[in-house]
C-alpha positions in Angstrom: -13.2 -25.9 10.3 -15.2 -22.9 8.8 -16.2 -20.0 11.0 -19.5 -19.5 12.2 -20.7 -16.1 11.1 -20.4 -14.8 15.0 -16.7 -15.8 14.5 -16.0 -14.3 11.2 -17.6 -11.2 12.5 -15.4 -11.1 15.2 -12.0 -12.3 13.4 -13.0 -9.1 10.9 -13.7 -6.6 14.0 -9.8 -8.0 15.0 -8.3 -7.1 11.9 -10.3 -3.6 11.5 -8.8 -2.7 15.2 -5.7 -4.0 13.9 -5.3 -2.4 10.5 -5.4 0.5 12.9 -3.6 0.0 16.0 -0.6 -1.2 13.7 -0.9 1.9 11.3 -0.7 4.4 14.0 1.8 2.6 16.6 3.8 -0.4 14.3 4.4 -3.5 15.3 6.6 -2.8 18.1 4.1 -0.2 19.7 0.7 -1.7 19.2 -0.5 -3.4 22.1 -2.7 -6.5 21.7 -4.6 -5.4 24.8 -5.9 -2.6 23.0 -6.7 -4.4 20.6 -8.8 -7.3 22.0 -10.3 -4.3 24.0 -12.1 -2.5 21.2 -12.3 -5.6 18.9 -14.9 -6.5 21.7 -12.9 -10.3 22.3 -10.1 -11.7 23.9 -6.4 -12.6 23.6 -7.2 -16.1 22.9 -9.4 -15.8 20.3 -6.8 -13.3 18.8 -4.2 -15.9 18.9 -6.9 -18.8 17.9 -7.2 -16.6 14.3 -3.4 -15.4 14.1 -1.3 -17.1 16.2 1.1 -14.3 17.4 0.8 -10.6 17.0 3.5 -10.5 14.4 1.3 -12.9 12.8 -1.3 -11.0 12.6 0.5 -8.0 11.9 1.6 -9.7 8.7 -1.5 -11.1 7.7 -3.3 -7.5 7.6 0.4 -5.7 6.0 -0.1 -8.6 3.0 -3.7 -7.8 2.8 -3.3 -4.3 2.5 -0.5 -4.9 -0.5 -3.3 -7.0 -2.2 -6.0 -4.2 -1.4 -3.7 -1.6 -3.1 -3.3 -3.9 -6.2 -7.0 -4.8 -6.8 -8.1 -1.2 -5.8 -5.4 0.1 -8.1 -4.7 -2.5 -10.8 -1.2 -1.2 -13.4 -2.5 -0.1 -16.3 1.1 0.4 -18.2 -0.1 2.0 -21.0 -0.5 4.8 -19.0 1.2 4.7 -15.6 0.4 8.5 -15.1 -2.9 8.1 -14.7 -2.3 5.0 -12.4 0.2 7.3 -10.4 -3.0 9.9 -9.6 -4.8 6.7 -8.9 -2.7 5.7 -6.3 -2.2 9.5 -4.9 -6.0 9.3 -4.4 -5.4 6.0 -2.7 -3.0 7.2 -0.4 -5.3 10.2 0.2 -8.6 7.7 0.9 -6.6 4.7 3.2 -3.6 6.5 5.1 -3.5 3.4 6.8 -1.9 1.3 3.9 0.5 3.3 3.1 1.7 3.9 7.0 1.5 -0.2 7.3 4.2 -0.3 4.7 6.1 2.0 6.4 6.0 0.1 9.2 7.5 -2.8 7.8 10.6 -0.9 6.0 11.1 0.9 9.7 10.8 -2.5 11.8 11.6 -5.2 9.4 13.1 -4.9 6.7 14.8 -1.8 6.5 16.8 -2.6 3.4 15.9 -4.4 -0.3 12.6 -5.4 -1.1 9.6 -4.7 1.2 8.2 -8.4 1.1 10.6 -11.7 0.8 10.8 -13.1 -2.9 7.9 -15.3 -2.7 5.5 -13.2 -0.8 6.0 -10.4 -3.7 3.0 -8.7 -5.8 4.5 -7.8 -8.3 4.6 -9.9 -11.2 2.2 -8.7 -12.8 3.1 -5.1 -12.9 6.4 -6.2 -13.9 5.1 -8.0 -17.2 2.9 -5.3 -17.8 5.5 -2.6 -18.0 7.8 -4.9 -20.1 5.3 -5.5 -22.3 4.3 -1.8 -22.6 7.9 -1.3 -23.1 8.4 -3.7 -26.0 5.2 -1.9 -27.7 7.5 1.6 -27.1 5.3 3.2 -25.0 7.4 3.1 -22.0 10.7 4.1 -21.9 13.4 1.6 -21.8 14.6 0.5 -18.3 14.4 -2.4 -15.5 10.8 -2.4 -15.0 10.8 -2.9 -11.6 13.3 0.5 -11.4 10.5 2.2 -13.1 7.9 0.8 -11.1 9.4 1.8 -8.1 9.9 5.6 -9.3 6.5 6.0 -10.3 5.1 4.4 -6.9 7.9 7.2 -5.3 6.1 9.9 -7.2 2.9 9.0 -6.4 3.9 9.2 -2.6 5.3 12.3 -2.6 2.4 13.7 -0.8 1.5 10.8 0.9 0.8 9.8 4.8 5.2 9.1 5.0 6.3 11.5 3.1 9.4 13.9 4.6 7.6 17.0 3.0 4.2 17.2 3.1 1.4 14.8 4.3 -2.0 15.7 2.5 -5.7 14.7 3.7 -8.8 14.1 2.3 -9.6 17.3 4.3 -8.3 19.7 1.7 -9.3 21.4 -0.8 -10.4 19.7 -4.0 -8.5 22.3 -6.1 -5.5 21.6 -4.2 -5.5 17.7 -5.1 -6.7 18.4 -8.2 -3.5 20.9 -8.9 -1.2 17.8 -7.3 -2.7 15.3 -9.9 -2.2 17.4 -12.5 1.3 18.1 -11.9 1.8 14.5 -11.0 0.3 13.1 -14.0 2.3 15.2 -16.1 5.5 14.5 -14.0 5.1 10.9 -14.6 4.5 11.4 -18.3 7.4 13.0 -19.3 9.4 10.5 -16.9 8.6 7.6 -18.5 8.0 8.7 -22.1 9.9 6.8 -24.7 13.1 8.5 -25.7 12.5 11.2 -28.2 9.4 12.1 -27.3 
């Protein structure tokens, strides 16, 4: 049965609270009290739209993977500049980025970050091959190179073990980081010899 627009409204005020509640507290920590609470509901319209909080905690972490890829589509041809696109990302929805780490801290802690078939990837994969096969990517298992230039692009995220940046800095500053970054990812992936 379709929602009314009353309950979509509502269903999307649950999944705003709980992008949030989620990002800052995990799965284990976020309390659906707190959520219902400022969603302005109740627990059983929660569990009417989700089922379960672990439900709905996957239904937003999936969403926010296929946020990041149409906000942020590969363009393998030049994965530096994608690399500063997803720094600036990172920089604009914290929240992804601490979702995801969520899920490696509470759920999967080892391999990939979704199952097999729940995996976005795909596409990216192909596109690096393909770039690769045209020599403008180095050679390499796409998906290893994927994941280093995703790494790189992190290295100032919300997560990482050095440095978290905000949007609250200086322009200069993040304009000095996607510099060095889009250089740094350039000469990473560069075809041999050049």
């Amino acid at each position: 049965m379709p929602l009314t627009s009353r309950g979509a409204a509502t269903k999307q005020r649950i999944v705003d609270v709980a992008t949030q509640e989620f990002a800052q507290y995990g799965l284990a920590g976020a309390r659906v009290e707190r959520i219902v609470a400022a969603a302005r509901t109740n627990k059983a319209q929660l569990y009417a739209y989700f089922g379960s909080k672990e439900e709905l905690f996957d239904a937003i972490f999936m969403d926010s993977m296929g946020s990041i890829r149409d906000v942020v589509p590969i363009d393998a041809g030049d994965l530096a500049d994608w690399a500063v696109r997803l720094y600036d990302e990172y920089l604009r929805r914290p929240d992804l980025i601490r979702l995801a780490t969520w899920v490696r801290l509470e759920r999967r802690p080892a391999g990939h970050l979704v199952e097999q078939a729940a995996r976005l990837d795909t596409e990216k994969l192909g596109a690096i091959a393909e770039a690769q096969a045209a020599g403008r990517v180095r050679a390499g298992d796409p998906f290893d190179l994927m994941a280093m230039v995703i790494a790189m692009s992190m290295a100032w995220s919300p997560v990482s073990n050095v440095y978290a940046a905000t949007g609250d800095e200086p322009p200069e500053l993040h304009e000095q980081r996607r510099t060095l970054l889009r250089e740094s990812v350039r000469r990473a992936v560069a075809p041999e010899g050049q």
